[in-house]
C-alpha positions in Angstrom: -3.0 -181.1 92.0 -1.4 -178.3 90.3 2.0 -178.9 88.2 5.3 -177.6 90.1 6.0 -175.6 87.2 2.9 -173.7 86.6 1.2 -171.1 88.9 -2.1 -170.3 86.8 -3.4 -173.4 84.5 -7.2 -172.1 83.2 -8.8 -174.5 80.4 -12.0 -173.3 78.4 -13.2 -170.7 80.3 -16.4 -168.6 80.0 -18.1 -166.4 81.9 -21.8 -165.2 80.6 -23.8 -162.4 82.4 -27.4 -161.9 81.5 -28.4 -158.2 81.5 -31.4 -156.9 82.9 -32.4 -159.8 85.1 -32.1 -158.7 88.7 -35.5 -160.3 90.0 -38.4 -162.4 88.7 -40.6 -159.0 89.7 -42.9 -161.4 92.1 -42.1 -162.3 96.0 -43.2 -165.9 95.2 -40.9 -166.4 92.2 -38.0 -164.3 94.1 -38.8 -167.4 96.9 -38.8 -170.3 94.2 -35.6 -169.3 92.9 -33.8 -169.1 96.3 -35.7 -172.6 97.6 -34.5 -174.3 94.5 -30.7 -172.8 94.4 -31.0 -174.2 98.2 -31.9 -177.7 96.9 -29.8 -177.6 93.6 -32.9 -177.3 91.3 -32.1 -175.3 88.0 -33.4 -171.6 87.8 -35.5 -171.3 84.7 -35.0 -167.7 84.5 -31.4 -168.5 84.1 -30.2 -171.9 83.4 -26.9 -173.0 84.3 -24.1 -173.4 81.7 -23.0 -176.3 79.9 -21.0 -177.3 77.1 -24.3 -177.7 75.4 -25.8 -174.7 75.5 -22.5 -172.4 75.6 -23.1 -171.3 72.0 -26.7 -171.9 71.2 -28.4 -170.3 74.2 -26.9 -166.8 73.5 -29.8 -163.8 72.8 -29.3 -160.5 72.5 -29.5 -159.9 76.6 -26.8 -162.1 76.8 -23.1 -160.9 76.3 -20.0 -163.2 76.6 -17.6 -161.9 78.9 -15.0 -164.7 78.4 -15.0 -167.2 75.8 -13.0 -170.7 75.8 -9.9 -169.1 77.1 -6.8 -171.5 77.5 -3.8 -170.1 78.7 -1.0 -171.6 81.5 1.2 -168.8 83.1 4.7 -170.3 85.0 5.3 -169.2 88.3 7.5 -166.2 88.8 6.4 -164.8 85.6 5.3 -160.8 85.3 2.5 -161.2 82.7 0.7 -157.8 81.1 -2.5 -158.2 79.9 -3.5 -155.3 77.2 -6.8 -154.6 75.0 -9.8 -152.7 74.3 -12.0 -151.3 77.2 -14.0 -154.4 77.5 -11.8 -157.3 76.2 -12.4 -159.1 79.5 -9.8 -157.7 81.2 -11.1 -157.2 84.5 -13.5 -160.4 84.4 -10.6 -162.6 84.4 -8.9 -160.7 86.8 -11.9 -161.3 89.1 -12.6 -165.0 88.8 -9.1 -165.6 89.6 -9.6 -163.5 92.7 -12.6 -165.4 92.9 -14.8 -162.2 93.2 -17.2 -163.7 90.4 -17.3 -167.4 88.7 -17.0 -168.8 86.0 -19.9 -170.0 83.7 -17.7 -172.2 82.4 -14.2 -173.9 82.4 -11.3 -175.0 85.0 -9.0 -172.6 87.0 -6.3 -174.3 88.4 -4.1 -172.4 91.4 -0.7 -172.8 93.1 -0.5 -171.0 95.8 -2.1 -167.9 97.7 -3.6 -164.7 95.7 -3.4 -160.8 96.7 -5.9 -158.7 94.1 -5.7 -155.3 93.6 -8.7 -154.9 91.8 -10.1 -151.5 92.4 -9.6 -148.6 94.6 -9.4 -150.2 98.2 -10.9 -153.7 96.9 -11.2 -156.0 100.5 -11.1 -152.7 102.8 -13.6 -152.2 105.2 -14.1 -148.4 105.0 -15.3 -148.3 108.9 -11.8 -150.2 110.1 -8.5 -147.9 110.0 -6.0 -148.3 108.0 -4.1 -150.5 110.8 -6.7 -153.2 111.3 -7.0 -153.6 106.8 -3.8 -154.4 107.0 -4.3 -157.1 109.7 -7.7 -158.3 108.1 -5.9 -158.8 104.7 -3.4 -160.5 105.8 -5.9 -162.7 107.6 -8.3 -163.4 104.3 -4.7 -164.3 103.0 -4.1 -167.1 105.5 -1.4 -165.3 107.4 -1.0 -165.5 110.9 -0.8 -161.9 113.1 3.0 -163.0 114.3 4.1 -162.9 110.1 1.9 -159.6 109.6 3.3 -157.9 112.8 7.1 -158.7 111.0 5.9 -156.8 107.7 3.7 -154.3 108.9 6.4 -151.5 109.8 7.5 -152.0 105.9 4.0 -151.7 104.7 2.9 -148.6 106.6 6.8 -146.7 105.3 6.2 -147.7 101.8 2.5 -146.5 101.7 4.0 -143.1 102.9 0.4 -142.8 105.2 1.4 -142.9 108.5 -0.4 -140.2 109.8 -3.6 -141.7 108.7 -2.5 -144.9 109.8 -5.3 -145.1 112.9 -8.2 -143.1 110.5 -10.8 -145.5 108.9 -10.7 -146.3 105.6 -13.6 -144.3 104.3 -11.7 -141.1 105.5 -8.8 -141.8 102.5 -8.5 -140.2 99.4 -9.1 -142.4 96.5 -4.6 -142.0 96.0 -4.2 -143.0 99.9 -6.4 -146.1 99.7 -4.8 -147.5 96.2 -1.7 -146.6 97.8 -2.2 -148.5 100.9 -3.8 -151.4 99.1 -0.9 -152.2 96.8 1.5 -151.7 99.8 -0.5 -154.3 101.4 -0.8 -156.8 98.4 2.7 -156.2 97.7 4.3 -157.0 101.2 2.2 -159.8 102.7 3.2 -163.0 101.4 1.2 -163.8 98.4 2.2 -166.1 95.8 0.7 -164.6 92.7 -0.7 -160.3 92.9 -3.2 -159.7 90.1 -3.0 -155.6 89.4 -6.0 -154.0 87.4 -5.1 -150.2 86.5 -5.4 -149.3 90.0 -2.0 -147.8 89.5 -3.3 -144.9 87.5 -4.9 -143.3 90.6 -1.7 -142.8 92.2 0.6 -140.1 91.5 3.9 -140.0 89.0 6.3 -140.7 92.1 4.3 -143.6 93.5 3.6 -145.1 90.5 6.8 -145.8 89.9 8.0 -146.6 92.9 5.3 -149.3 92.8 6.6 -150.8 89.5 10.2 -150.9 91.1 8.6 -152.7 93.7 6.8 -155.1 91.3 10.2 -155.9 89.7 11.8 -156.5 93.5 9.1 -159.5 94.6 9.4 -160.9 91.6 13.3 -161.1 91.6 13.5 -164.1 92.7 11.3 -166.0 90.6 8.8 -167.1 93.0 6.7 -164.4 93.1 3.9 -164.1 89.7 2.1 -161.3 88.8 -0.8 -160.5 86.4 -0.6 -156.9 85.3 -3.4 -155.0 83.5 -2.6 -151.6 82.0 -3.3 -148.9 79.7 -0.3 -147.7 80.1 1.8 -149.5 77.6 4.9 -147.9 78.6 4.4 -149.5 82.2 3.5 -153.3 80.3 6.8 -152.8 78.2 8.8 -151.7 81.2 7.6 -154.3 83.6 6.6 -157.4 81.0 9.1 -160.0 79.1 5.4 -161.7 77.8 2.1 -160.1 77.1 -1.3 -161.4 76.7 -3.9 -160.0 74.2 -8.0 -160.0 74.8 -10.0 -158.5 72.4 -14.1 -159.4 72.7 -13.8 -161.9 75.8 -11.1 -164.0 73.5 -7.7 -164.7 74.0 -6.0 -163.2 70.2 -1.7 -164.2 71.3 0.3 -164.7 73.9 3.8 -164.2 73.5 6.9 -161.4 73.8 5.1 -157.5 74.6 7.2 -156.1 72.0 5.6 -158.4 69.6 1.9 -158.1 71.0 2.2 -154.5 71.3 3.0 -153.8 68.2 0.0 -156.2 67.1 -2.3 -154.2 69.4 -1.1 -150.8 68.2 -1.4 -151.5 64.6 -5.0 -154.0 65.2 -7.0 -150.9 66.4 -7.6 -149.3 63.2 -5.5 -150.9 60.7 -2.4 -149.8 58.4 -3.5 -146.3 56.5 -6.7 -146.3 55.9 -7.7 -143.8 53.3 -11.1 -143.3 54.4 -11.9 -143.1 58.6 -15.7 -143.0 57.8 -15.9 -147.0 59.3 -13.6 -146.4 61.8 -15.5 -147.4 65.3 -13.1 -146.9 67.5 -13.1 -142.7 68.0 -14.2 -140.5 70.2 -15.1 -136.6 70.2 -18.7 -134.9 70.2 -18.8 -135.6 65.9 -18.5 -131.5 65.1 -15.9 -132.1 63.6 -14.6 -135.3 61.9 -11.6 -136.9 60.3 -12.5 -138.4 56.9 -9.8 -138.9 55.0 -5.7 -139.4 55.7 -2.9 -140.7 53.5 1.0 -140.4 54.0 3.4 -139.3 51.0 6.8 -138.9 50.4 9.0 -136.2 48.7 7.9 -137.5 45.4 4.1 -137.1 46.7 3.9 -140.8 46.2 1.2 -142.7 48.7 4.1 -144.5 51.0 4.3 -146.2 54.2 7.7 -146.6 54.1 10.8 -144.5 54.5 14.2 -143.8 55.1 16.1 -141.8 57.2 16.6 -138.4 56.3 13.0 -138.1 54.0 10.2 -136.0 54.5 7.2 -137.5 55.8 4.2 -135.8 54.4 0.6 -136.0 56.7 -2.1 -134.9 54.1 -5.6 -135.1 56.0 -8.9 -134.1 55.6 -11.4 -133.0 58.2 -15.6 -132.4 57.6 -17.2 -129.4 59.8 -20.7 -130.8 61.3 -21.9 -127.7 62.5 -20.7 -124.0 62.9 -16.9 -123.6 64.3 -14.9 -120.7 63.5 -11.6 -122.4 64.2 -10.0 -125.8 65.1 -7.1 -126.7 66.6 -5.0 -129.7 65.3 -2.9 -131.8 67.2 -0.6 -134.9 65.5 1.2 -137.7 68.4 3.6 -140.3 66.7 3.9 -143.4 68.9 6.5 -146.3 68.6 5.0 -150.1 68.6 6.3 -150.1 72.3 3.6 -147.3 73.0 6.0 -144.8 73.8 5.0 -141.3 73.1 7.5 -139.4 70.5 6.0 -136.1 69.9 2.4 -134.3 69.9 2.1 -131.7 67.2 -0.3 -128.7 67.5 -1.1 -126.0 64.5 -0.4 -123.5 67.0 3.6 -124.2 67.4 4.1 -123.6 63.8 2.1 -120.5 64.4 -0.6 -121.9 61.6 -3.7 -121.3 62.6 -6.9 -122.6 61.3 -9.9 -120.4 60.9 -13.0 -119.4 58.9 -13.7 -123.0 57.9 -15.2 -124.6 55.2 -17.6 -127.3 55.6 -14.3 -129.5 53.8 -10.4 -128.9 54.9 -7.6 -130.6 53.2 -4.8 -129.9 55.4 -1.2 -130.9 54.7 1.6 -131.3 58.0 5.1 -132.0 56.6 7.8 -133.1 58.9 11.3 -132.4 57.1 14.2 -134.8 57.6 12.6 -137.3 59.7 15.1 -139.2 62.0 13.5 -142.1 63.8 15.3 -145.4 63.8 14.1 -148.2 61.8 10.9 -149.8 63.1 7.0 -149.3 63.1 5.7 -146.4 64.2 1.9 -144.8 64.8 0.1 -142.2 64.2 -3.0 -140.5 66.4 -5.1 -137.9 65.0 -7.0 -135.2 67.3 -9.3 -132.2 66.6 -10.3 -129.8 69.3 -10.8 -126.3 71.1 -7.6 -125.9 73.6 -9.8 -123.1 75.6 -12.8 -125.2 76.1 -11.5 -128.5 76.4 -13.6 -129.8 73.4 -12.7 -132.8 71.2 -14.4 -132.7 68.2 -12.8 -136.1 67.2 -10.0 -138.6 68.3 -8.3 -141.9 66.7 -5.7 -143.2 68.1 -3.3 -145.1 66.1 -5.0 -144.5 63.0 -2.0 -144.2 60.3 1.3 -146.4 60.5 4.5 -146.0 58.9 7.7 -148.0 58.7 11.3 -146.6 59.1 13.6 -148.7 57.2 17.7 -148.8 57.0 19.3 -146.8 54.7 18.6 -143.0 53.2 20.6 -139.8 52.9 22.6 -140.2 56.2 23.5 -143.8 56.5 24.4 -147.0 54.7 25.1 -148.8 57.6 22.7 -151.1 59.6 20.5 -149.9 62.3 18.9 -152.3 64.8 16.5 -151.3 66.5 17.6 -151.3 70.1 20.0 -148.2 69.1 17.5 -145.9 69.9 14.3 -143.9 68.7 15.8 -141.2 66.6 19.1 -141.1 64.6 21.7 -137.9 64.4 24.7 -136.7 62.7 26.5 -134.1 65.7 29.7 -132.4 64.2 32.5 -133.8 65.7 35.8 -131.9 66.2 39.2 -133.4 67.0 41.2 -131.3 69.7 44.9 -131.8 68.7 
């Protein structure tokens, strides 16, 4: 029996998928493996999991999911859950849903779960819209008397109630996620896991669903798990965070905090060379190799004050033949919130007959952001043809400290993102 305080407990779980293994490739061994599941007999092809051979049994067409994570989440907590395309995300998300198990490890529950998972996840695409709602609330344990009290809600909030009687399979992939977390939001679950699904939706409805979010769980007995990209939405929505990284748990603790560790883990703190760097994308015709941030002395810094000039000198490596390149520059703040995005073209610099080597140099004057960490993402491209030539996100950091030409007095950080000095007059 689960503690009263807790609605998640999960000790040392694992889950290991074998790739490649769909069959044995004969009829008679397809037959032995289903006889001896049937009669608990190991299969050979793939032996269960034990604390024995967790580690040791590992070969390269093995890949750990989830690995020996610990983690107790209190009930009526709004927990985000940010990393890497697959940090194990999603898995955990799904054995708690109990769409896959665990290969390993306790899950402990309090109470009943609603899973937004994917686009129309526990949908039958051949019932309407009208009898998902019923047979969700059904899987949920809910008797037709409690859905026929919320259904009215459900179908207003969804904003699909012309399509109401239409199956399933009819919906666009935005009416589905919409009815789906309309659903999982209204019917009375204790805990609503949310993977991304969000994204589908459009700008109006996505936030509408995170006011909603912040409604059930107003009164503390509602919990939610709350995987996201968007680290805007995690920050808006999430006092805690957790962070994966490789099917491991790194921290658990306030978003601000493992945010700002996320951010600055992806590529480190100014790296002057981005040959290692992993973590890019782009078709590789053109390449960032080299970055460095100065200050007005053209010293190598990471760290100034408000009112200096932050200096961006970069180099990029032409792979084949381009006769141009567009440059574009975003500065992010450890909360994930998009301050600017920079391209040549608005300082009507452009950047043509290239050499196989360009060491470019951006310099933004009088810089006013308050004190705090912030980020740096570098892109190359072709605005007509959609190209990137390369991408890294939060490559470069920086640090804003107190002081400089405009101030002497202390600035915390909850003042805002950028500092001014308006004129002031006094009307007499």
């Amino acid at each position: 029996m689960i503690d009263t305080d807790n609605a998640i407990i999960i000790e040392d779980l694992s889950k290991k998928y074998r790739l490649g293994i769909i069959s044995t490739k004969t009829l008679s061994g397809d037959l032995s493996r289903s006889f001896g599941k049937l009669f608990g007999k190991e299969d050979q092809n793939f032996p269960s999991i034990s604390q024995n051979n967790l580690i040791t049994r590992s070969n390269n067409k093995e890949v750990w999911a989830l690995k020996n994570i610990n983690l107790k989440i209190r009930k009526g907590e709004i927990i985000g859950i940010i990393g890497k395309n697959g940090a194990g995300k999603s898995t955990l998300l799904k054995i708690l849903s109990r769409i896959t198990s665990p290969s390993n490890g306790v899950i402990k529950v309090s109470g009943r779960i609603a899973s937004l998972l994917e686009v129309g996840t526990g949908f039958h695409p051949e019932l309407t819209g009208k009898e998902n709602i019923y047979l969700n609330g059904a899987i949920l344990g809910m008797k037709k008397i409690e859905i026929d009290q919320k259904f009215d809600e459900i179908v207003e909030f969804s904003g699909i109630l012309k399509y109401i009687d239409t199956p399933v399979k009819r919906y666009s992939s935005g009416m589905r996620v919409r009815l789906a977390f309309s659903v999982a939001a209204h019917l009375e679950a204790d805990i609503l896991l949310v993977d991304e699904v969000l994204a589908v939706g459009d700008v109006d409805f996505q936030k509408k669903a995170i006011g909603k979010i912040k409604d059930v769980t107003k009164e503390g007995t509602r919990t939610v798990l709350f995987v996201s990209h968007n680290l805007a939405s995690i920050r808006q929505l999430c006092k805690k965070c957790i962070l994966m990284d490789e099917g491991e748990l790194k921290e658990y603790g306030s978003t601000r905090k493992i945010i700002g560790k996320y951010l600055s883990s992806e590529n480190n703190i100014i790296p002057s060379d981005f040959k290692k760097i992993k973590n890019r994308k782009g078709n590789g015709e053109i390449k960032f190799i080299h970055a460095i941030l100065r200050n007005d002395l053209s010293n190598q810094c990471n760290k100034f004050s408000i009112g200096d000039n932050l200096v961006i000198d970069f180099i990029i490596e032409r792979f084949t033949e381009l006769e141009s390149v567009k440059i574009g520059i975003e500065i992010i703040t450890e909360d994930g919130i998009k301050i600017c995005n920079m391209i040549n073209d608005d300082s009507n610099f452009s950047i043509n007959n290239l050499k196989k080597k360009e060491n470019l140099v951006l310099t933004l004057p009088d810089i006013r952001f308050y004190p705090g960490t912030y980020f740096i993402s570098l892109w190359a491209g072709n605005q007509n043809s959609l190209d990137t030539y390369d991408r890294i996100e939060n490559c470069i950091s920086f640090q804003i400290i107190d002081g400089g030409n405009y101030t002497n007095r202390s600035l915390p950080r909850y003042a805002g993102l950028m500092f001014f000095t308006p004129s002031w007059e006094r009307i007499l």
